[in-house]
N, C-alpha and C positions, 0 to 999 in steps of 0.2 A: 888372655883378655882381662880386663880391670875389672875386678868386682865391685859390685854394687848393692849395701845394704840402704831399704832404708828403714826408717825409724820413727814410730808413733808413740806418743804414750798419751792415753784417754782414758776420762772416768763418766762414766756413765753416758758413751756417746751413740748407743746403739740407732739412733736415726741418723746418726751421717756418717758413720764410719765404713759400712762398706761403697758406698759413693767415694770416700777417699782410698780407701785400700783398690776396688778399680782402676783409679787413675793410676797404679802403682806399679802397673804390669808390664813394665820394661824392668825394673829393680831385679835383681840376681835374689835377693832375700830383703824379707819382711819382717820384721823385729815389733812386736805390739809390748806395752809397757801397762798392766792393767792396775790403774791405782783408785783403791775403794771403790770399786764396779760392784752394781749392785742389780744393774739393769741384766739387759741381754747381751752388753757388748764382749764379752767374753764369746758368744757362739755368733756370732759374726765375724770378730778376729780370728777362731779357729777354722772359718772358711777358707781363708786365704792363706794361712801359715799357722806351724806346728811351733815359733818360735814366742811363746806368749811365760810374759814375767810377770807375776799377780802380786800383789802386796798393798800398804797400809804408808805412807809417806808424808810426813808433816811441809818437807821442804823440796822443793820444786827443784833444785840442782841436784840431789840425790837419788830421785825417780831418772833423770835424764841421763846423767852422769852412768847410772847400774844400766840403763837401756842401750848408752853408746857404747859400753865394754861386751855388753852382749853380743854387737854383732862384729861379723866377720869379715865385712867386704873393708876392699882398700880405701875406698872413698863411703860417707855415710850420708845421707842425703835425712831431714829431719822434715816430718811433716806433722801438722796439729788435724785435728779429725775434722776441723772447719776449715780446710785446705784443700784446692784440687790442683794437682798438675797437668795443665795442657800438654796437647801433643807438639806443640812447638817447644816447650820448656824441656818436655823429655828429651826429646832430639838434643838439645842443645846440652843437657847435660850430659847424656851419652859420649856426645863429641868431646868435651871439655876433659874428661878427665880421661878419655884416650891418654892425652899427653901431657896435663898440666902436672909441674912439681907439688914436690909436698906443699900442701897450705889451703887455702878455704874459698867460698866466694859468696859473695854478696846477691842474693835476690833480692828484684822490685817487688811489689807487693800492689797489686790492685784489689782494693779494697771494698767489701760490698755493706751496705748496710738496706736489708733485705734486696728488694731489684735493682738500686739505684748503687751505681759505681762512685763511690767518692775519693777522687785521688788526692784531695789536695786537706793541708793541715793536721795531717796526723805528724805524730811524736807526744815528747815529752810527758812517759810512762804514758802516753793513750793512741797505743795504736804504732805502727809500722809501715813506713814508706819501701824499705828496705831492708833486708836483716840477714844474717851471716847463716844457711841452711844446707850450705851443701861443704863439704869437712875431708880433707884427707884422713884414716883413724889417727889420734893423735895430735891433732891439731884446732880438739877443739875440748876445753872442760868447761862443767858451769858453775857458779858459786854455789854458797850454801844459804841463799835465801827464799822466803815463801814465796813471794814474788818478782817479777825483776831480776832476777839473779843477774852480777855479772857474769862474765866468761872470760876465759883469755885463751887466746887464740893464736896458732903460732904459724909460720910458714909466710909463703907471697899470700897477698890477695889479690883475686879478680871481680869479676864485674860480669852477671850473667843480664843478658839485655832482655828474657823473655820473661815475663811476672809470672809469680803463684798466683792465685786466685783464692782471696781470702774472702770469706762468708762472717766476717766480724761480727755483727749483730744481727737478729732477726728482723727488730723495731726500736723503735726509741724506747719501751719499755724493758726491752733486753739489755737495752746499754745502760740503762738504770741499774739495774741486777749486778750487769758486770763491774758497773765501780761499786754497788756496797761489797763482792764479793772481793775484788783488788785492794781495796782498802781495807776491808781486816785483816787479809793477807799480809797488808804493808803495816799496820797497828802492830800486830804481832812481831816484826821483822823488829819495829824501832824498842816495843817493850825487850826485846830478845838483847840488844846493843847498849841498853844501858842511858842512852842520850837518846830522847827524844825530840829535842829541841825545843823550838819557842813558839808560840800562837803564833808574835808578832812576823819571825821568820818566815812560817810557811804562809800566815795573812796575805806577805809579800807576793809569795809563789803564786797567788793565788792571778794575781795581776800579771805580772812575768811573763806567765808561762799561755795565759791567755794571750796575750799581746804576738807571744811567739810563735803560737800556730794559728789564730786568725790571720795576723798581719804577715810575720816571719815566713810563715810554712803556706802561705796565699791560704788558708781556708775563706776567706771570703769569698771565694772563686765558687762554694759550694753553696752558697745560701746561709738558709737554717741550719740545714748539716754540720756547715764548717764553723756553725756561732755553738752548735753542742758538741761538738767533737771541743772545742776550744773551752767551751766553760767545764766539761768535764777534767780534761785534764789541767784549769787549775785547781779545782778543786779537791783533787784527788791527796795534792797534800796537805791539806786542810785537814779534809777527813778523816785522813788517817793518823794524822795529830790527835784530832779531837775523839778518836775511838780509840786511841792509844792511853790516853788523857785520862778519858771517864770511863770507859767499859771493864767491865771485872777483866781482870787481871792486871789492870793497871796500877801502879806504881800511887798511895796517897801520900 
């Protein structure tokens, strides 16, 4: 029978983490990844599983990267603590990697910003429509960045039709939080390269990328939603230009 790991790495998620380690009860093993936990979520992951990796992580591809070599199953299945797997998506996974070749697949992604479901307009470093979470081992690393990291990924890809259930924001004051937090994240990445680029550059982005998931990605289909989902992510490299720019440790 195919094994089945899957794979969380959370910091200080003790209110939603066993709501996602729950959903997780078809998984052969459970791999928790605990980075700077300060809360309780260490004795909530030791409910569920004995396979817990504690540590201190500046960069977000090296927490994931050490948690994916941790486990053992054939296929790895990747879930954030603001994630639930329905019982339709377990099924489907279950089946899928009965027989699929080595390589990876694509999840939807339904999106929630507290009760209200926003499917439409995410992208463009805000937010995921879509995203690569389920992995043969082997077929899947992530870069060495704070945020965003890339990945390369190898093997076929497929295409799973049942969504994760993503709990994105709590409020529009959450999503606040999460881009100051995404952006120093990303200030940091650009002080770390050397090139940060140029006001007028990312000024640009800032229009671009709005244009691209109000119009592009229909977020007008959401309201208000789809006009902050979109002004956040152009903003987002603005910001982090401009904290890259002026905030201590930047480059005079």
């Amino acid at each position: 029978m195919t094994k089945l790991s899957a794979l969380i790495v959370a910091h200080n998620e003790e209110e939603q983490l066993a709501a996602c380690l729950d959903a997780l009860h078809f998984a052969d093993e459970i791999v928790v990844v605990l980075d700077k936990c300060t809360d309780g979520t260490k004795d909530v992951a030791g409910r569920y599983t004995d396979k817990l990796i504690e540590g201190s992580w500046a960069i977000e591809g090296e927490r994931r990267n050490l948690g994916i070599d941790a486990c053992s199953g054939d296929w790895i299945l990747e879930v954030d603590a603001d994630e639930r797997v329905p019982e339709g998506l377990a099924r489907e996974i279950r089946a899928v990697i009965a027989t699929a070749p080595f390589g990876h697949f694509l999840i939807p992604y339904d999106n929630y910003v507290g009760e209200r479901l926003v499917r439409y307009g995410w992208g463009a470093s805000w937010g995921v429509s879509a995203t690569v979470r389920l992995f043969a081992k082997g077929a899947k690393r992530w870069g060495m960045n704070r945020i965003h990291p890339p990945v390369e990924l190898l093997g076929q890809r497929g295409t799973l039709a049942t969504p994760m259930v993503h709990y994105v924001d709590r409020d529009i004051s959450d999503m606040i939080g999460r881009l100051d937090r995404y952006t120093t994240a990303r200030a940091a990445d650009l002080r770390a390269s050397g090139d940060i680029g140029t006001f007028g550059n990312n000024l640009r982005r800032l229009f671009s990328r709005f244009f691209k998931c109000f119009v592009g990605r229909k977020g007008y289909r959401e309201g208000y939603y789809g006009f902050l989902i979109a002004l956040f992510a152009g903003l987002f490299p603005l910001l982090s230009w401009l904290k890259a720019k002026l905030e201590p440790g930047a480059k005079k």
